[in-house]
Phi, psi and omega in degrees: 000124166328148186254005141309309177296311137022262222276267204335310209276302173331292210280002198252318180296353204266305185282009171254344160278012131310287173311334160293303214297288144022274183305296185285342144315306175298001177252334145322314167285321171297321170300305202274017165285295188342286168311340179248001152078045170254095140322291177312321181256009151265344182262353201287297170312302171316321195288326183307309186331302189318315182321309192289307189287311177315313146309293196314327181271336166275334183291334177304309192292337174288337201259348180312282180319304187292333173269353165245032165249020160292140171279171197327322216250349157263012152268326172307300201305308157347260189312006194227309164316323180287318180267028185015098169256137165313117167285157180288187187305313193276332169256015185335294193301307195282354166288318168317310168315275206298353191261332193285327177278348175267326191282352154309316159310312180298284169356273190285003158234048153259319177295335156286355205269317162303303174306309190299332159297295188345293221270323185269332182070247166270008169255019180274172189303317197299346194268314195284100237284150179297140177037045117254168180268000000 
């Protein structure tokens, strides 16, 4: 795999673990505004929450954009390091990355799916059955 090509997915994965770091501090800050039933700094926190996931969803869409100006057989590999597949030797570091970032992920959304039953009860997203309202 090229080491351009690398270097581009490091640096797109290195900002999405900022940004998951990010979230789950403000989801963090968001449970214990919850627990202290400070309304104003449970909605504050949810809007800061966006800033971060909205990086996350571009750095995704960059790395998208990036495996299809790719040819066929370093775009499987690519794309197989992402969705973490054993990477070859030379991409170790970013399989690495990319596995710190999915269990960073697993995290922040057990704690939202637990904040979010608290806070919606029986109206939360995590309650509601497909194709109900």
């Amino acid at each position: 795999m090229d080491e351009q090509v690398l270097k581009v997915a490091m640096s797109a994965e290195q900002k999405m673990y900022t940004a998951l770091s990010e979230v789950m501090e403000l989801t963090g800050e968001l449970a214990d505004a919850f627990q202290r039933q400070d309304q104003v700094s449970v909605q504050m926190f949810l809007g800061m929450r966006q800033e971060p996931i909205d990086r996350l969803e571009s750095c995704k869409a960059m790395l998208e954009r990036q495996c299809l100006q790719l040819p066929p057989e370093q775009r499987q590999i690519l794309r197989g390091i992402l969705q973490g597949q054993t990477p070859p030797p030379q991409a170790q570091a970013l399989g690495e990355l990319v596995q710190k970032n999915k269990r960073l992920l697993d995290r922040i959304l057990e704690v939202d799916r637990r904040l979010n039953l608290r806070i919606g009860g029986e109206h939360s997203f995590y309650r509601q059955q497909p194709g109900k309202p």
